[in-house]
MOPAC internal coordinates of N, CA, C and O (Angstrom, degrees):
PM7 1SCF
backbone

  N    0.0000 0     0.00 0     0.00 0    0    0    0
  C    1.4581 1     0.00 0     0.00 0    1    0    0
  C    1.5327 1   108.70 1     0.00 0    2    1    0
  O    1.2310 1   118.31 1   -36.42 1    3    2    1
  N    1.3900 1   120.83 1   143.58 1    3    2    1
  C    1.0432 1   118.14 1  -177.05 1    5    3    2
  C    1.4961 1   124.50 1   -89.32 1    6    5    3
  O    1.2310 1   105.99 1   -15.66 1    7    6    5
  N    1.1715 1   143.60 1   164.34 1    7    6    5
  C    1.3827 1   134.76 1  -164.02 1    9    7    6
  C    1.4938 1   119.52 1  -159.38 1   10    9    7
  O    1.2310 1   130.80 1   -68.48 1   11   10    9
  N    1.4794 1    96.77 1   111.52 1   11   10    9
  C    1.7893 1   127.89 1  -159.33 1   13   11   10
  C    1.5078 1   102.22 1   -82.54 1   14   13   11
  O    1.2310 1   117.94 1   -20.46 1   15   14   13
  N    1.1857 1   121.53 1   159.54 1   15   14   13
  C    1.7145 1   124.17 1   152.44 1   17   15   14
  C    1.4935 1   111.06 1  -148.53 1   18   17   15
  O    1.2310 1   126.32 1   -85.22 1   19   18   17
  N    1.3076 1   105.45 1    94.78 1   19   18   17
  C    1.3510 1   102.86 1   167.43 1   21   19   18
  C    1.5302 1   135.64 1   -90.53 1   22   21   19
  O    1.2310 1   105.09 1   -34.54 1   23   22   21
  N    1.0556 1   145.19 1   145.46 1   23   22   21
  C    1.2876 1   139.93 1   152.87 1   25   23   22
  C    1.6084 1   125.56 1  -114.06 1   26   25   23
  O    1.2310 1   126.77 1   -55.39 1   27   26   25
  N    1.3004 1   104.58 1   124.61 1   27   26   25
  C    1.4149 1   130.90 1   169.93 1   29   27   26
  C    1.3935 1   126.43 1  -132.30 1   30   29   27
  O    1.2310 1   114.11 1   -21.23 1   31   30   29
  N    1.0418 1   128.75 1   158.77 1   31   30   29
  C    1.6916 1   134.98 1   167.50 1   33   31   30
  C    1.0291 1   152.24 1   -84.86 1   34   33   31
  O    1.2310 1   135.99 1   174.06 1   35   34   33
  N    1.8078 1    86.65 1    -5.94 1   35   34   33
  C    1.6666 1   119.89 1   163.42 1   37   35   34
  C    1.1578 1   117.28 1  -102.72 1   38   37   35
  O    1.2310 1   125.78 1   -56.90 1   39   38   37
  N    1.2392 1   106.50 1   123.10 1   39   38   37
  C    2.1514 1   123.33 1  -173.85 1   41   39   38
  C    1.5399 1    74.53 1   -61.52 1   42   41   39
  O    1.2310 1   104.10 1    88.62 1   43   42   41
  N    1.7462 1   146.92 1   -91.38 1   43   42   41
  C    1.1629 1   147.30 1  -147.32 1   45   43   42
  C    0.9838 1   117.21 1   -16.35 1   46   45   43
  O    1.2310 1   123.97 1   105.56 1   47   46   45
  N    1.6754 1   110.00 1   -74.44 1   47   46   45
  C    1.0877 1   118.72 1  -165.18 1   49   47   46
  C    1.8520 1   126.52 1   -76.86 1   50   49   47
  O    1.2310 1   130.64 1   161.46 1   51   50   49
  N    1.6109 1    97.08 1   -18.54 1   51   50   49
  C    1.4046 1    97.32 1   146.56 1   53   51   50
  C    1.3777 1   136.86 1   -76.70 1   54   53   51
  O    1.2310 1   120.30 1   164.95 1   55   54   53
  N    1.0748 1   117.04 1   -15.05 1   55   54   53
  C    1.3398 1   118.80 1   170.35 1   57   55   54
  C    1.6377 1   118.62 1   -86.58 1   58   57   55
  O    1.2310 1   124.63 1   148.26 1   59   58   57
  N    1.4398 1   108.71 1   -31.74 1   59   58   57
  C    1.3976 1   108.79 1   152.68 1   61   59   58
  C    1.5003 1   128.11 1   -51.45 1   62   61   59
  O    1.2310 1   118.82 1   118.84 1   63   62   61
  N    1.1078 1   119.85 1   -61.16 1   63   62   61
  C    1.4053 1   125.25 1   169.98 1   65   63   62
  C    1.4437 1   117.22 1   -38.76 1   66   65   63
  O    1.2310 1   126.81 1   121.94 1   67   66   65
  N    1.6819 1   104.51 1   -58.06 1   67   66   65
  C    1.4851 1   103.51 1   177.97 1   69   67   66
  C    1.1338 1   115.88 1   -68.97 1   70   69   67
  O    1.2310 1   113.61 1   175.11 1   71   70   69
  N    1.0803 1   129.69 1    -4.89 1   71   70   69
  C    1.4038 1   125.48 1   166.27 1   73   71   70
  C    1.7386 1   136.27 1   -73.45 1   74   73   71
  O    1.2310 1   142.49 1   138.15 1   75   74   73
  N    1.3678 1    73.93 1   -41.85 1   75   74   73
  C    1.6909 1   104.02 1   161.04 1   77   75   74
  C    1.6431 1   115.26 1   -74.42 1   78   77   75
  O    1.2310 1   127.94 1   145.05 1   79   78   77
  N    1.4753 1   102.33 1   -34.95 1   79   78   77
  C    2.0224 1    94.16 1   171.86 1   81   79   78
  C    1.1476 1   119.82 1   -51.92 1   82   81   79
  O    1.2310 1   136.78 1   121.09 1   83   82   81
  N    1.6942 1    85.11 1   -58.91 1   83   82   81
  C    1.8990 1   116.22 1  -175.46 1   85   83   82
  C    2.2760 1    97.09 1   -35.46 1   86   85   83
  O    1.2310 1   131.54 1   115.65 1   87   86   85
  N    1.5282 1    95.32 1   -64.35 1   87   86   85
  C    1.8253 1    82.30 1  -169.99 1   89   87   86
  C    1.5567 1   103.99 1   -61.97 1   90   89   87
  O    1.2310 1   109.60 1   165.28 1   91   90   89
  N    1.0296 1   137.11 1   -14.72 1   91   90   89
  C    1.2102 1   132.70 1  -175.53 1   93   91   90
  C    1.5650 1   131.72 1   -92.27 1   94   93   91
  O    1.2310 1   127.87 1   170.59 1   95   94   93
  N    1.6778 1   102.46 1    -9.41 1   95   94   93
  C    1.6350 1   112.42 1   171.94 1   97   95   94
  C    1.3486 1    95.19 1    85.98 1   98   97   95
  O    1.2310 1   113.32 1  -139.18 1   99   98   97
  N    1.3052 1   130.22 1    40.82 1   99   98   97
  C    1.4058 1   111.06 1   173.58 1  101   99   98
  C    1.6971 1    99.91 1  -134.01 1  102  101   99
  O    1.2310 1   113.56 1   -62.66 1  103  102  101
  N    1.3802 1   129.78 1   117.34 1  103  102  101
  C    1.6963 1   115.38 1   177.56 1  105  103  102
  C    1.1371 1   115.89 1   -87.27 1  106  105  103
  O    1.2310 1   128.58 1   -28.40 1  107  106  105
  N    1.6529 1   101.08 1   151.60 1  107  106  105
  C    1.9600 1    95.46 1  -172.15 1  109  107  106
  C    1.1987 1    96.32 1  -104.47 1  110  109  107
  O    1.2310 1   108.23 1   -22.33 1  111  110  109
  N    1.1445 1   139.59 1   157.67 1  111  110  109
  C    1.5216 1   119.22 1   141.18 1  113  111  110
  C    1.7929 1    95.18 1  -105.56 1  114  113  111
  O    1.2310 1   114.49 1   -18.11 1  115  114  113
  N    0.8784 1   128.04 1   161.89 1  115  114  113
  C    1.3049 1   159.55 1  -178.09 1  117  115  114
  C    1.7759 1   141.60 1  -124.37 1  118  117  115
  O    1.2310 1   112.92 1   -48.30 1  119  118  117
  N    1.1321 1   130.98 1   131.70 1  119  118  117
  C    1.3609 1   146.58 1  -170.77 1  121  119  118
  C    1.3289 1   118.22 1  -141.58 1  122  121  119
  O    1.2310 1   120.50 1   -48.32 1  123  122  121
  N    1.6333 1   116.64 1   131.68 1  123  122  121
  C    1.6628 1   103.49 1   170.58 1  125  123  122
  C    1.3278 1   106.52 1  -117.97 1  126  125  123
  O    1.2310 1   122.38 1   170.60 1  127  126  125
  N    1.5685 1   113.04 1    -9.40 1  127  126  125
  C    1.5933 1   119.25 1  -169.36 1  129  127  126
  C    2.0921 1   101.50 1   -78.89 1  130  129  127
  O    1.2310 1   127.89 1   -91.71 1  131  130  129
  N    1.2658 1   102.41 1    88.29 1  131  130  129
  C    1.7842 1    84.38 1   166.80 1  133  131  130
  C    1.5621 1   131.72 1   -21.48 1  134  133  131
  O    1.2310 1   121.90 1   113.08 1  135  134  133
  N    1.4463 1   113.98 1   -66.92 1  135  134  133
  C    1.2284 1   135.61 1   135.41 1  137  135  134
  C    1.4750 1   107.89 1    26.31 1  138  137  135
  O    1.2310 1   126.53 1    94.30 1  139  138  137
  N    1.1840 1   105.05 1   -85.70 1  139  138  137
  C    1.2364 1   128.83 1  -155.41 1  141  139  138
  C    1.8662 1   110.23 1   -89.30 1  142  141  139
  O    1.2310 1   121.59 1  -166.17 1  143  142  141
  N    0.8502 1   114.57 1    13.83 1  143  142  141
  C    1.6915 1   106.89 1  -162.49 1  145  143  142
  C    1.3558 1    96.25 1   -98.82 1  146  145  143
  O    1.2310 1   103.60 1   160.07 1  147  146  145
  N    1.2827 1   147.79 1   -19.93 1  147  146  145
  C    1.3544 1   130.00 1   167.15 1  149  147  146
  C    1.4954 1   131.41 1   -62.72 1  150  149  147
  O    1.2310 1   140.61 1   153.27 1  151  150  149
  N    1.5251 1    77.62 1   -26.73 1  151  150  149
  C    2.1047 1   102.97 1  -159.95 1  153  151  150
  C    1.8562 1    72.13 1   -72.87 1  154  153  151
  O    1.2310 1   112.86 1   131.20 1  155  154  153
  N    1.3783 1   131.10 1   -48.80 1  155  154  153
  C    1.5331 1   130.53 1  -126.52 1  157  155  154
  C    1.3795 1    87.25 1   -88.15 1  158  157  155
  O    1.2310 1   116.01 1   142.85 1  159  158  157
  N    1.5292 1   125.19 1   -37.15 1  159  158  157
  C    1.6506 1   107.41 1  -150.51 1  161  159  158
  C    2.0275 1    98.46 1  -113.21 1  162  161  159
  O    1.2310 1   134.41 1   169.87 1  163  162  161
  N    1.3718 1    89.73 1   -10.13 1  163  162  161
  C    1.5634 1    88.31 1   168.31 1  165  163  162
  C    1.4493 1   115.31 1   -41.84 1  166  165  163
  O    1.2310 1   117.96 1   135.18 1  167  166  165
  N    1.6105 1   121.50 1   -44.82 1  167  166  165
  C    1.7687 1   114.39 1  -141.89 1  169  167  166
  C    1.8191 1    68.22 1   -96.76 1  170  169  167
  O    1.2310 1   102.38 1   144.87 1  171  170  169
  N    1.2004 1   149.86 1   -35.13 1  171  170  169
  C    1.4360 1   143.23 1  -120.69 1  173  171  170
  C    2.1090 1   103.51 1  -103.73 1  174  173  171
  O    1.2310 1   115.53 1   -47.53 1  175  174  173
  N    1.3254 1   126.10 1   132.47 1  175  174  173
  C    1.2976 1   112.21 1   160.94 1  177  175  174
  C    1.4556 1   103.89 1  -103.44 1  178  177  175
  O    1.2310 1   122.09 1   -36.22 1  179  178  177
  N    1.7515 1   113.61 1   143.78 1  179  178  177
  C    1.2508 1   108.81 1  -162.72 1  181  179  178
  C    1.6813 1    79.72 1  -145.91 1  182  181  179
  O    1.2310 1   118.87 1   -23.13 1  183  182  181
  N    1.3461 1   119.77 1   156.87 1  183  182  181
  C    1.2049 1   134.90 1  -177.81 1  185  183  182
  C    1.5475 1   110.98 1  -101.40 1  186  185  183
  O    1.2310 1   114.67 1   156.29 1  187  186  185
  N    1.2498 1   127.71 1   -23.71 1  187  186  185
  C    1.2193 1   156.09 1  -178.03 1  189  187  186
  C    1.7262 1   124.43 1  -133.73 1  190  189  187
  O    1.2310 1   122.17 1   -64.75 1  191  190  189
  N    1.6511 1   113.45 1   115.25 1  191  190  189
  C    1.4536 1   103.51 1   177.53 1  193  191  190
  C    2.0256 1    94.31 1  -110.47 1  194  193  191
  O    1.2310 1   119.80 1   -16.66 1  195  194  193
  N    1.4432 1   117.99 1   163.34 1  195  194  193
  C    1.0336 1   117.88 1  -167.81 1  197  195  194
  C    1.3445 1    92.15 1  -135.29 1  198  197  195
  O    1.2310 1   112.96 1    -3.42 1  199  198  197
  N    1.4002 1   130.91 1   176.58 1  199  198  197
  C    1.5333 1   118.24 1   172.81 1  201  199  198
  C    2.2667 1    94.69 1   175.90 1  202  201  199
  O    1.2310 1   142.69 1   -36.04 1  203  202  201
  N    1.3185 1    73.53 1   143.96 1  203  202  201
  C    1.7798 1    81.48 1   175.95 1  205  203  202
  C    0.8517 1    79.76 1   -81.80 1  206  205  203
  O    1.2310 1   128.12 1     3.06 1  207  206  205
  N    1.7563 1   101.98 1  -176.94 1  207  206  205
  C    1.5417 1   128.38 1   164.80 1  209  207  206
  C    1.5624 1   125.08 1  -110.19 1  210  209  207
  O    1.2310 1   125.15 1   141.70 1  211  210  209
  N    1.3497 1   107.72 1   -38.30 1  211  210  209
  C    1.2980 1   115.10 1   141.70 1  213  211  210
  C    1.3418 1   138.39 1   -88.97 1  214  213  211
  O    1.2310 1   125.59 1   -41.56 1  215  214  213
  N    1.3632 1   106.87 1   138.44 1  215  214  213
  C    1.2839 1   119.02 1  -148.67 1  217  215  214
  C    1.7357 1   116.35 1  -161.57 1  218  217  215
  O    1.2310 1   121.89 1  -139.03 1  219  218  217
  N    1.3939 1   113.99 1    40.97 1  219  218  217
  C    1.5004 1   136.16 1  -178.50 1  221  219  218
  C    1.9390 1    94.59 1    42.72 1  222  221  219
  O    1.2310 1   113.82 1    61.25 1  223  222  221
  N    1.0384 1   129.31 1  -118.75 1  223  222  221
  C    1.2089 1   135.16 1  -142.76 1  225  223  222
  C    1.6531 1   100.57 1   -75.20 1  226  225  223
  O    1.2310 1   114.61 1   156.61 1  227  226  225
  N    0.9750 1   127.81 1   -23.39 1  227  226  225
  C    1.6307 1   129.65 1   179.61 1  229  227  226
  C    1.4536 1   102.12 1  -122.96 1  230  229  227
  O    1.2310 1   121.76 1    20.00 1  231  230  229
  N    1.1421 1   114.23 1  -160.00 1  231  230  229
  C    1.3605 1   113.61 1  -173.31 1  233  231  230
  C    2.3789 1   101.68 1  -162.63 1  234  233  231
  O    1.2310 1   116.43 1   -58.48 1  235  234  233
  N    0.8538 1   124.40 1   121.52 1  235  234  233
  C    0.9432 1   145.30 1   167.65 1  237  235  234
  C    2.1556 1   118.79 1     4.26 1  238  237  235
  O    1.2310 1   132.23 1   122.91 1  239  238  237
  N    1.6221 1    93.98 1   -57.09 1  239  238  237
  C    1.1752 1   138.08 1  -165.96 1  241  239  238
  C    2.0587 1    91.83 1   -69.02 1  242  241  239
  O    1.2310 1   126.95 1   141.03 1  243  242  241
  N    0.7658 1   104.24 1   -38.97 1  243  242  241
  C    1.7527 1   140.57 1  -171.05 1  245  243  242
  C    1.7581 1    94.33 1   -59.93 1  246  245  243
  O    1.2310 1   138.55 1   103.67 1  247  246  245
  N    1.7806 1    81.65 1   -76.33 1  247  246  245
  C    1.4831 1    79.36 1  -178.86 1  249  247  246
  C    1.4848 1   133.03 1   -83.10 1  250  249  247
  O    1.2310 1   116.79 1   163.20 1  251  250  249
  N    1.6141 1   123.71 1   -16.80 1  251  250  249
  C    1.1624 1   135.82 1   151.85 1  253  251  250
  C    2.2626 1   105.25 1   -25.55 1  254  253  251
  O    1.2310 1   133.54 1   114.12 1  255  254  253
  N    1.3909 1    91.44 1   -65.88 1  255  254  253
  C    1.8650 1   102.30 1  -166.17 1  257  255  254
  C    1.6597 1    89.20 1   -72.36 1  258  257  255
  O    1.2310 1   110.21 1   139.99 1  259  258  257
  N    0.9096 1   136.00 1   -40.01 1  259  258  257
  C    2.0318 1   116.05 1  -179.99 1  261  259  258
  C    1.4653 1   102.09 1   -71.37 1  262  261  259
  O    1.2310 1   117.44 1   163.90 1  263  262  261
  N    1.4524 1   122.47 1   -16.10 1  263  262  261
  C    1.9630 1   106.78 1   172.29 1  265  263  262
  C    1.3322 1    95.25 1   -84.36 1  266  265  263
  O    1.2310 1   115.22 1   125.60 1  267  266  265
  N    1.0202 1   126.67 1   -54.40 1  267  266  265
  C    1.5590 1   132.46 1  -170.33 1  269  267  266
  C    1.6798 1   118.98 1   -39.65 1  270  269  267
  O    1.2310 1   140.27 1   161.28 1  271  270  269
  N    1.3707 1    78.29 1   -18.72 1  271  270  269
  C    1.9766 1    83.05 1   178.99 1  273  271  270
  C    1.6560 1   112.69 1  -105.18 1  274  273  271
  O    1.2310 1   116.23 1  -179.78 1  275  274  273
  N    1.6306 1   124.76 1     0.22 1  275  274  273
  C    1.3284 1   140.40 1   112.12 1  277  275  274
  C    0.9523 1   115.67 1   -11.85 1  278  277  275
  O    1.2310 1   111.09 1   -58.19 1  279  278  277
  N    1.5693 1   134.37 1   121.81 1  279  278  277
  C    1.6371 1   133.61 1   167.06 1  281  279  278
  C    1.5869 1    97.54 1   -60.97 1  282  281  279
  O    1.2310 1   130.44 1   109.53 1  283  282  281
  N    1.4700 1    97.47 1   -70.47 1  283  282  281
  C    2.0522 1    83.51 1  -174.68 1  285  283  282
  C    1.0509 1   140.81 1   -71.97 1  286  285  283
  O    1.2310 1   125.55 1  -160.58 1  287  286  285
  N    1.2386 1   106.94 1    19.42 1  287  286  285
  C    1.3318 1   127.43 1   178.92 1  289  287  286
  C    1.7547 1   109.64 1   -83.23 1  290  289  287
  O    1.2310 1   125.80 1   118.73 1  291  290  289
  N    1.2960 1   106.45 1   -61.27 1  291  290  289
  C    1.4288 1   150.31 1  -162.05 1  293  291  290
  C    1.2501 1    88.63 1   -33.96 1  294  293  291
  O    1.2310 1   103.81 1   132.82 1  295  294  293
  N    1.9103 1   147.42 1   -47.18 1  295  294  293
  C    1.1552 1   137.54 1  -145.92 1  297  295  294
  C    1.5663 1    92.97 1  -116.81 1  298  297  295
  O    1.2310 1   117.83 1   171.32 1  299  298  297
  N    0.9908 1   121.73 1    -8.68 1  299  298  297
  C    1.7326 1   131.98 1  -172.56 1  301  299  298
  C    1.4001 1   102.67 1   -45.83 1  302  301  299
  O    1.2310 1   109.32 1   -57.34 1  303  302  301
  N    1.0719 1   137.62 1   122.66 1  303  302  301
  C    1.7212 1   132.51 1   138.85 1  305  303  302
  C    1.6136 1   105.97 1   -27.61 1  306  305  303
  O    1.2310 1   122.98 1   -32.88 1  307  306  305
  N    1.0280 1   111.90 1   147.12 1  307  306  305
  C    1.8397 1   133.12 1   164.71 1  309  307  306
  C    1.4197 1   107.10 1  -148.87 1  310  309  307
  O    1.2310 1   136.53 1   -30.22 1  311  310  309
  N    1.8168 1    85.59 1   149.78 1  311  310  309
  C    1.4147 1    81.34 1  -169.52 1  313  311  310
  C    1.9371 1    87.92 1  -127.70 1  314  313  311
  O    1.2310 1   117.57 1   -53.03 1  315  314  313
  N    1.2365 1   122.23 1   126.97 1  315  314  313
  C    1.8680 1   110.37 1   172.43 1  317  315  314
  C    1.7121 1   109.22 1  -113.27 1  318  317  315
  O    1.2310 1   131.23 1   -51.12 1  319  318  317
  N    1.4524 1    95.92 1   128.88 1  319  318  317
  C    1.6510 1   112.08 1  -178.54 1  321  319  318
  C    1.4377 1   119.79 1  -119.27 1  322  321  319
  O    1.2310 1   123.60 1   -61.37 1  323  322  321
  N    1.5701 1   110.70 1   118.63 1  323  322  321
  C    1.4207 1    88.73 1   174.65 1  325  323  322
  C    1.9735 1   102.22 1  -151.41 1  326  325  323
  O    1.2310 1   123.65 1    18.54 1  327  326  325
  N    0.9376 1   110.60 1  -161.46 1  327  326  325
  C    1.5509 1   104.86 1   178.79 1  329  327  326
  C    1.0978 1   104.40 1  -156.31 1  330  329  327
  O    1.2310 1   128.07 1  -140.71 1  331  330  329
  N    1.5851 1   102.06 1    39.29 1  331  330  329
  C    1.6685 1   105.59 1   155.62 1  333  331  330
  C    1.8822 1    98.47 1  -105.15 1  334  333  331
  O    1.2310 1   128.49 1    -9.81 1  335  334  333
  N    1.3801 1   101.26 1   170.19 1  335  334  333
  C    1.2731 1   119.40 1   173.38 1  337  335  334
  C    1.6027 1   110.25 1   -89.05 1  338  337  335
  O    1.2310 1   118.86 1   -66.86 1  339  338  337
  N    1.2819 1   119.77 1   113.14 1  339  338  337
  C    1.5963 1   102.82 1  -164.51 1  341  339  338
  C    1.7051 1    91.28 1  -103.48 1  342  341  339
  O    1.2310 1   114.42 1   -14.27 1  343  342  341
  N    1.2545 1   128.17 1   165.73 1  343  342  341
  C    0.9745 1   148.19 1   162.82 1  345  343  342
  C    1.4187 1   125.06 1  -103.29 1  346  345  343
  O    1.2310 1   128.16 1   -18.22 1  347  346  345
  N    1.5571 1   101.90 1   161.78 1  347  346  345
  C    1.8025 1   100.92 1  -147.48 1  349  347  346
  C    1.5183 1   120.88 1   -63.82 1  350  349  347
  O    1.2310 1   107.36 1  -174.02 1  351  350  349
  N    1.1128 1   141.16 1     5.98 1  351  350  349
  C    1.4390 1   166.52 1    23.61 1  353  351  350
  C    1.4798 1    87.48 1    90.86 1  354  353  351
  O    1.2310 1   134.54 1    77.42 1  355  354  353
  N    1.4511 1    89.49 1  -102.58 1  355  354  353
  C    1.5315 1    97.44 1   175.96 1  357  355  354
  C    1.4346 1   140.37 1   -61.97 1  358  357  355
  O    1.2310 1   122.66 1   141.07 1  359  358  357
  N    1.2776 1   112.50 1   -38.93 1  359  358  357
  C    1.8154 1   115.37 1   156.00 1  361  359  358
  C    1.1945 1   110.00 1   -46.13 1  362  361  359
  O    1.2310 1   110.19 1   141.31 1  363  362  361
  N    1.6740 1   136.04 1   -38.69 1  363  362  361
  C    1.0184 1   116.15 1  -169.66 1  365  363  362
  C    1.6406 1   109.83 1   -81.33 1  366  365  363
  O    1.2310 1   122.72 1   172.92 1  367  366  365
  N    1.1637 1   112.40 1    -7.08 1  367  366  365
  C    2.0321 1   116.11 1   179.06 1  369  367  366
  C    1.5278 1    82.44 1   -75.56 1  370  369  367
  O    1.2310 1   118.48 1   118.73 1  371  370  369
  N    1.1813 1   120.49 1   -61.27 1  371  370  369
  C    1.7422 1   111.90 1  -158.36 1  373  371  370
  C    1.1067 1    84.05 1   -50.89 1  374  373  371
  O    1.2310 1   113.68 1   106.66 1  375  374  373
  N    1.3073 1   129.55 1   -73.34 1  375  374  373
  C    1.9022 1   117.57 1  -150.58 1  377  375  374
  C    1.1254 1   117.28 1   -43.36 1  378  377  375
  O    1.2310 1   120.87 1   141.83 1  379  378  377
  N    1.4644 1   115.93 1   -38.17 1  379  378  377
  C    1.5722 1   132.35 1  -166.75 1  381  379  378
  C    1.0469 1    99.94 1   -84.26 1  382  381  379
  O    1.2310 1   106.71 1   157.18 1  383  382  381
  N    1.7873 1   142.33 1   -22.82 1  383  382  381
  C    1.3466 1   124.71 1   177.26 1  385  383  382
  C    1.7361 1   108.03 1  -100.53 1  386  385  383
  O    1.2310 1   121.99 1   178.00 1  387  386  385
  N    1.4744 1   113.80 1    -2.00 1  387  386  385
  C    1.9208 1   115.59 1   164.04 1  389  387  386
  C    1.7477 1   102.75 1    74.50 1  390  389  387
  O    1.2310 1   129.22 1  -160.35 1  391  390  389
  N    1.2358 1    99.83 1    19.65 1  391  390  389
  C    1.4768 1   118.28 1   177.99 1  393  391  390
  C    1.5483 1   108.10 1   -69.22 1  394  393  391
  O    1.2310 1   115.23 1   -49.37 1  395  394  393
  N    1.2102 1   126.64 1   130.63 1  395  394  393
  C    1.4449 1   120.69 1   177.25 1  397  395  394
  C    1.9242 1    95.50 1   -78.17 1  398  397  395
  O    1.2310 1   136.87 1   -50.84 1  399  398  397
  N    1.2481 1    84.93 1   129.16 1  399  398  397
  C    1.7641 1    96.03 1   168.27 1  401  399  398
  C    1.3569 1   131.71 1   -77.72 1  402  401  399
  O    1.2310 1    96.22 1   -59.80 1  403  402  401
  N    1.1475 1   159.53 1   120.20 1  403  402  401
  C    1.5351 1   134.79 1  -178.62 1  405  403  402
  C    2.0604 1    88.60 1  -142.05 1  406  405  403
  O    1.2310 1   135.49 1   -42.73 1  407  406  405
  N    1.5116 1    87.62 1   137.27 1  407  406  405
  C    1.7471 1   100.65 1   173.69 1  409  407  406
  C    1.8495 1    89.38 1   -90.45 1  410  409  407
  O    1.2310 1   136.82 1   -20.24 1  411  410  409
  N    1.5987 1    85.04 1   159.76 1  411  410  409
  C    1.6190 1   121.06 1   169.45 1  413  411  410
  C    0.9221 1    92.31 1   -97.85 1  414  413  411
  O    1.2310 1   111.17 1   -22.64 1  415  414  413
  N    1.7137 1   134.22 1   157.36 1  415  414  413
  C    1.4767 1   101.33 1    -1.60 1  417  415  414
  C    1.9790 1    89.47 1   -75.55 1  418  417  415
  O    1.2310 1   119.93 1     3.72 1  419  418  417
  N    0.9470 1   117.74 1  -176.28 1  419  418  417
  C    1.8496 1   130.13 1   165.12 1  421  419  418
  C    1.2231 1   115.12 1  -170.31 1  422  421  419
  O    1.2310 1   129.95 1   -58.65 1  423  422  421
  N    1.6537 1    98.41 1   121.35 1  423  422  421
  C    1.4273 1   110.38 1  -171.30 1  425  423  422
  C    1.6951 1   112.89 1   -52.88 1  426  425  423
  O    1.2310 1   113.33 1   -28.57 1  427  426  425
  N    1.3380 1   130.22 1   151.43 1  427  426  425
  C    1.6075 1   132.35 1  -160.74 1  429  427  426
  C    1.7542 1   105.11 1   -68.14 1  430  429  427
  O    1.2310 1   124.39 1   139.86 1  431  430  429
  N    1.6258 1   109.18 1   -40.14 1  431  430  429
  C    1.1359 1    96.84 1   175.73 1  433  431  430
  C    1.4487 1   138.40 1   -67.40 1  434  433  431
  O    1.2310 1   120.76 1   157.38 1  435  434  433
  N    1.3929 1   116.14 1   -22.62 1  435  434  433
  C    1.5146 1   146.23 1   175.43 1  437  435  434
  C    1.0582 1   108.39 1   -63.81 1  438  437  435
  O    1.2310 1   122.32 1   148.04 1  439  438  437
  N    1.4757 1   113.16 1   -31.96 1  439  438  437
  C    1.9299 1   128.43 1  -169.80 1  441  439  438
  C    1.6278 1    88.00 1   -69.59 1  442  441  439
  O    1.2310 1   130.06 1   118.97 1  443  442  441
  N    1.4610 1    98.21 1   -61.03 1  443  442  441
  C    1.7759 1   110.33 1  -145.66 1  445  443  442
  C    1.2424 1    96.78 1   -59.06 1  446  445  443
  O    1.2310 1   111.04 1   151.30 1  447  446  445
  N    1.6509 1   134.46 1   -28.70 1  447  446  445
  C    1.0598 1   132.48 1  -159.23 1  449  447  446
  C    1.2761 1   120.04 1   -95.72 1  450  449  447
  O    1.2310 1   117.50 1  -179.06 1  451  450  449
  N    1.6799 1   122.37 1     0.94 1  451  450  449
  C    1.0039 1   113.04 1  -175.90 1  453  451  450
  C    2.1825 1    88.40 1  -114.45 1  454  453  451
  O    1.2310 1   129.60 1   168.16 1  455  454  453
  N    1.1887 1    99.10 1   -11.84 1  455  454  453
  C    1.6614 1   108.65 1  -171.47 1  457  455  454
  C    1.9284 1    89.17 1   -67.86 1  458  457  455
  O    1.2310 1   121.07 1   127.89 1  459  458  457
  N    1.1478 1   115.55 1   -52.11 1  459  458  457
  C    1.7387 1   135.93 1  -177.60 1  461  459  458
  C    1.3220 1    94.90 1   -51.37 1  462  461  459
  O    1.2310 1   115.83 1   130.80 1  463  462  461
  N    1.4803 1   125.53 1   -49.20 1  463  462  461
  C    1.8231 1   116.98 1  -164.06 1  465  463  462
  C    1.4980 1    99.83 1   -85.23 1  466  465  463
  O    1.2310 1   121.01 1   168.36 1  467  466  465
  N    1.3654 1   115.68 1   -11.64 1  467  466  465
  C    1.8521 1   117.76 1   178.71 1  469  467  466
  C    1.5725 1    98.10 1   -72.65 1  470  469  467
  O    1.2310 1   127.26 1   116.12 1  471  470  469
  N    2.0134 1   103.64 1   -63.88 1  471  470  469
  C    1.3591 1    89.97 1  -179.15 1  473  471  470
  C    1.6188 1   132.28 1   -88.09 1  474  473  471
  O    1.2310 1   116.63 1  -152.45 1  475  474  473
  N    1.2487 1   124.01 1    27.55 1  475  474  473
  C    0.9825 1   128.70 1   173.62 1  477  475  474
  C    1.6656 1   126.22 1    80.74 1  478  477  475
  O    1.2310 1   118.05 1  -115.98 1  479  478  477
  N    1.0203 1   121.32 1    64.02 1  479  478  477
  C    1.1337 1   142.42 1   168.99 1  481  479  478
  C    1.3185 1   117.61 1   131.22 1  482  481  479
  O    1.2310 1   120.10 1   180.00 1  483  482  481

């Protein structure tokens, strides 16, 4: 089974997703506290990390580049979501961190389907 970790700040939309993993055979584990995401994904192997972009006092993008400097991190798929309009500033961190991009809002099936072509089938 495959095994996701996303973080966002919306209970909803995590619980949507996992809902949608759950029928799909894929487990999420999940986080909304920024805070906390090192302590959380340290003990965890996950095939997929997911991450908003907004995120009150830090921002997503932030924490994507402090795992990235993690050896096992470093080859991980990422995925960054948000439904702000970022500016070129910021596109250029996504580009520079090889982060798959996806805008909010995005319908659940569109999500799953590009999360499925990351992990392979």
């Amino acid at each position: 089974m495959k095994k996701v970790f996303i973080l966002d700040d919306s209970p909803e939309f995590i619980f949507l997703i996992q809902s949608l993993f759950q029928l799909k055979g894929i487990k999420l584990d999940s986080e909304s506290d920024p805070s906390k995401v090192m302590d959380h994904v340290k003990s965890g192997s996950y095939d997929l990390m997911i991450f908003d972009y907004l995120l009150g006092d830090t921002d997503g993008l932030k924490i994507i580049e402090a795992l990235q400097q993690v050896e096992r991190f470093k080859e991980l798929p990422m995925i960054l979501l948000t439904a702000k309009k970022l500016d070129s500033q910021e596109l250029q961190r996504v580009k520079e961190s090889g982060v798959l991009f996806l805008p909010k809002p995005i319908q659940p099936m569109e999500f799953y389907n590009k999360v499925r072509g990351i992990l392979g089938g």
